[in-house]
N, C-alpha and C positions, 0 to 999 in steps of 0.2 A: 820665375818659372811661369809659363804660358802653359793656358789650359788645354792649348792644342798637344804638349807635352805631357801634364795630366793625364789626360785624357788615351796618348797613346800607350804609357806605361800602363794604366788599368788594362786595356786591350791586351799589351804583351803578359801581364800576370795571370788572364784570365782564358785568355784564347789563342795566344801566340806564342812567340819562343822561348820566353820566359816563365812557361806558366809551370812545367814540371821542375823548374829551379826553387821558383818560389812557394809551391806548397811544400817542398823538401826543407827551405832556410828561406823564410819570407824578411826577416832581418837583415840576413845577406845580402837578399837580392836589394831590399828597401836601399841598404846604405850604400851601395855601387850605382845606385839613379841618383840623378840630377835633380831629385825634388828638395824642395823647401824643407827647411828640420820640421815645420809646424804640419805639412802634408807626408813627410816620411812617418809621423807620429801618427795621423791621420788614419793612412794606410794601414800600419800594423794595430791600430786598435779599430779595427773597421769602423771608424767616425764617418757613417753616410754622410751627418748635413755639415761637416768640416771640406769632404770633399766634391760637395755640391755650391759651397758658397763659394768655391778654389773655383768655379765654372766646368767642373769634369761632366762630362756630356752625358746626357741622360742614360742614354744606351750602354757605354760601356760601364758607366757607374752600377747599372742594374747588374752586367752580367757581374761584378765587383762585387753587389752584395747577393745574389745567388752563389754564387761562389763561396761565398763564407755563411753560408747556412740562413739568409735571410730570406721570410716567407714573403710574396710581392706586398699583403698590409702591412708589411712592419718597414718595407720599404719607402710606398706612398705616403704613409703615416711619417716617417723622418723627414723626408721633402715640403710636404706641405708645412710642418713646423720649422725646420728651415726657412722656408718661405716664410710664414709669419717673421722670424726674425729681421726680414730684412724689411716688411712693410715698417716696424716701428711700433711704438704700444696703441694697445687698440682704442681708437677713441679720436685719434687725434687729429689734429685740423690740417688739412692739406697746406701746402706752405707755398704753394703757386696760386695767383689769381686766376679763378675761370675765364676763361679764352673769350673772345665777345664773339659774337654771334656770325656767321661766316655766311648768311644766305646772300644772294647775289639779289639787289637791286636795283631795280632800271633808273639809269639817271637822265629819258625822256622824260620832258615835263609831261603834268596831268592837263589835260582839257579842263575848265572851270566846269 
């Protein structure tokens, strides 16, 4: 599943043809899309940072959790802790060597 598909299902659940289906049977609607069981589950238990790490687009993900009664702190606040999940535990040592130094010097010799 592509998060450009993601991404369009939140739009039809929340702003398009879909959206009076699914607040009637949002189960219904969940298991007639092509999403992943792990993002269909996602979905009907409004797991923001499940469908934030699936790459669903910021925008329709908000209007996804405005939709289901999220205040925008409680949505910023799920994101940003998502995000921490994927930087990794805190503290830890970056695992690439720092890049060398990229200034441009002249390779005219100097005058003595």
């Amino acid at each position: 599943m592509s998060a450009a598909a993601l991404t369009q299902f939140l739009i039809d659940i929340t702003r398009g043809h879909r959206k009076e289906a699914f607040a009637a049977d949002p189960a219904n609607v969940v298991a007639a899309s092509t999403l992943s069981t792990r993002v269909r589950t996602a979905v009907l238990e409004q797991d923001i940072a499940t469908l934030w790490l699936a790459d669903a687009h910021p925008m329709a993900l908000m209007y996804f959790a405005r939709a289901s009664g999220w205040a925008n702190e409680r949505y910023y606040r799920c994101i940003a802790d998502a995000e921490l999940t994927k930087a990794g535990p805190a503290g830890a040592a970056p695992t690439a060597e720092p890049e060398p130094s990229r200034t441009h010097r002249s390779s005219a010799p100097h005058a003595p």
